[in-house]
C-alpha positions in Angstrom: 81.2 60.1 -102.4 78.9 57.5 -103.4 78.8 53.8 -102.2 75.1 51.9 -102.7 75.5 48.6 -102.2 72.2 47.9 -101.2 69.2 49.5 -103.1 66.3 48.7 -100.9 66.4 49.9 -97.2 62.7 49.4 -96.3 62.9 52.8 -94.6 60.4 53.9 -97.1 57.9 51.3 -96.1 57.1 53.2 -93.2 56.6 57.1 -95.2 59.8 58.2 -94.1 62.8 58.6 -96.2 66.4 59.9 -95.4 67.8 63.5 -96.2 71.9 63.5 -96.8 72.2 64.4 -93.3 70.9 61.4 -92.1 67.7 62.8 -90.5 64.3 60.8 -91.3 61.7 63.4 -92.6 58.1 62.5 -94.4 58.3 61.8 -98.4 55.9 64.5 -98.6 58.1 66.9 -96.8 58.6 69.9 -98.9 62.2 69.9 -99.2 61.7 65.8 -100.3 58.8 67.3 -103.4 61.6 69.7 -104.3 64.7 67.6 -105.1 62.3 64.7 -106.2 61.2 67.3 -109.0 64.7 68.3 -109.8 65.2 64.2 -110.3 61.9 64.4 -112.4 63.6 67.1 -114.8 66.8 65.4 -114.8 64.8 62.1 -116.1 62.9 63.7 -119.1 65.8 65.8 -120.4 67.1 62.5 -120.4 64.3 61.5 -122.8 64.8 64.9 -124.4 68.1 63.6 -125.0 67.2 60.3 -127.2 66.0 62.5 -130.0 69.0 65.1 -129.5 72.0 62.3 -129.5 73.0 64.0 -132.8 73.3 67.2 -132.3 76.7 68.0 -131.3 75.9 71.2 -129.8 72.9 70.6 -127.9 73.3 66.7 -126.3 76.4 67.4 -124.5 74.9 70.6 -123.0 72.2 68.5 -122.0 74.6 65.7 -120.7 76.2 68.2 -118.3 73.1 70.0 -116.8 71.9 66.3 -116.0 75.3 65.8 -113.9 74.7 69.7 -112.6 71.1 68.3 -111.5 72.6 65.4 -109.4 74.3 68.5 -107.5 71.1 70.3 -107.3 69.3 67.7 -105.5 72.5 67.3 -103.6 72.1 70.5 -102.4 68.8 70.4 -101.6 68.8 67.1 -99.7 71.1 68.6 -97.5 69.9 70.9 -95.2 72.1 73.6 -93.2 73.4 72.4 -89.8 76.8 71.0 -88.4 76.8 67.7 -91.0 76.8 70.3 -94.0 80.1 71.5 -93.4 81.2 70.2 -97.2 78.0 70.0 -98.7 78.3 70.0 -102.0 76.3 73.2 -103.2 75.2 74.6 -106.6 77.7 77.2 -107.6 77.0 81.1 -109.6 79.7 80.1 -112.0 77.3 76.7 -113.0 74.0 79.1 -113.0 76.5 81.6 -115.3 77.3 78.6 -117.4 73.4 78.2 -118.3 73.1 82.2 -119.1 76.2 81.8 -121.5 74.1 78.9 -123.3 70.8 80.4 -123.5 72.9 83.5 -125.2 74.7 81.1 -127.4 71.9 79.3 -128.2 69.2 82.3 -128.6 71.7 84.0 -130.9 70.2 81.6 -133.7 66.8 82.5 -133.1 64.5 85.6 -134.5 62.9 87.2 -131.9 59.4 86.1 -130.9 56.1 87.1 -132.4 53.7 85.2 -130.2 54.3 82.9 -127.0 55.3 79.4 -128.4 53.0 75.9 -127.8 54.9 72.7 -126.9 55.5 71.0 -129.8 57.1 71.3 -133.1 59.3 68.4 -133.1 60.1 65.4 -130.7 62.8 67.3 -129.0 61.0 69.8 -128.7 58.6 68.8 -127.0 60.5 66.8 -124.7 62.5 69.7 -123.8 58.8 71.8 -123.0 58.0 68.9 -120.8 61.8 69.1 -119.1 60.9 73.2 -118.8 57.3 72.8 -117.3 58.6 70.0 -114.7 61.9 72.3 -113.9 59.5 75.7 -113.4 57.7 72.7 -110.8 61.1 72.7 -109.3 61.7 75.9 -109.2 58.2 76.6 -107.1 59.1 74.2 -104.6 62.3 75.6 -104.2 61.3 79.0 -103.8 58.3 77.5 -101.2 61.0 75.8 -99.5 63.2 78.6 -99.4 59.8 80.7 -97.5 60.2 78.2 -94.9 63.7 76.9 -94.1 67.1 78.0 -95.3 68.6 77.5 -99.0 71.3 78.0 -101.0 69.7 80.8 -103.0 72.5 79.6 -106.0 69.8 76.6 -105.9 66.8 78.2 -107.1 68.9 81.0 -109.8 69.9 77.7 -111.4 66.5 76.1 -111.5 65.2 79.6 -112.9 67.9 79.8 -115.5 67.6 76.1 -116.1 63.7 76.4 -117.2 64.7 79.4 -119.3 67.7 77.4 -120.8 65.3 74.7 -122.2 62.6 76.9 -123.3 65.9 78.2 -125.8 66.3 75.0 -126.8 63.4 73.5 -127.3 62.9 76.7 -130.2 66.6 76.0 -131.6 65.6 72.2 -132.0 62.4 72.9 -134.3 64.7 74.3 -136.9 66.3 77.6 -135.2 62.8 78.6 -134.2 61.2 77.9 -137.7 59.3 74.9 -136.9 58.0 76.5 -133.9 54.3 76.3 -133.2 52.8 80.0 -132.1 50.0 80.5 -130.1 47.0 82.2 -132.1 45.0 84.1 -129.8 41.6 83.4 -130.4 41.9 81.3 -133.2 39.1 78.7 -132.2 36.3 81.0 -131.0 
């Protein structure tokens, strides 16, 4: 599906970049923000990953929504028209996938008392940095999706993504023990 032989194209010198169809478009084109912040995601749950290689539950979870991502911005760099004909497109059964993994994983957990702060552990907070730079994806999407047509599958997943790493960011700090709760107030 994928042949790059040559990495530099000097398209980009001029602002313009390619979509999977083929068709130049602006790298500030909306649809361009919103598969670059899928890649964005993609790249810190890769960092996330680093401080989850041992956990045998968790890291190749996170290995296969990074490989589900490269189909997300699939999706998204290819627009509807005649040259999408076997576009490869996020499916329900992949969004299902993450809702049978936040259930798995949110089993383990007590319920909340108080919203959670980033932090707790190094995974953790990772993954809270993965979440807030998916929910980024997910607004564009759902600009994007305002404007021009898109799979709606591709914006479920990015909403179920978001959710599936808030899960795991509390099952990393200990099952939800080591997580840090907001106080309200506690500072005035």
């Amino acid at each position: 599906m994928v042949k790059l032989d040559k990495i530099y194209t000097r398209t980009g010198d001029t602002g313009l970049t390619r979509l999977a169809s083929g068709e130049p478009v602006p790298k500030w084109s909306l649809r361009v923000e919103a598969y670059g912040a899928v890649d964005e995601t993609n790249s810190t749950i890769g960092i996330a990953r680093l401080a989850t290689v041992a956990d045998v539950v968790l890291d190749p979870l996170l290995g296969r929504i990074q490989n589900d991502l490269f189909d997300l911005g699939a999706d998204l760099a290819t627009p509807d028209g005649p040259h999408a004909t076997n576009a490869l497109r996020i499916q329900h059964a992949q969004t299902e996938r993450l809702e049978h993994e936040i259930d798995m994983l949110n089993g383990d957990l007590a319920p909340l008392t108080s919203f959670v702060l980033p932090g707790g552990s190094a995974a953790a907070a990772h993954l809270h940095v993965a979440r807030t730079i998916c929910r980024r994806a997910e607004r564009l999407i759902a600009q994007l999706a305002s404007k021009e047509a898109v799979n709606p599958e591709a914006l479920s997943y990015a909403n179920r993504l978001s959710d599936l790493l808030f899960v795991a960011a509390r099952w990393v700090n200990e099952r939800g023990a080591g997580d840090v709760l907001w106080v309200p107030g506690a500072n005035r």
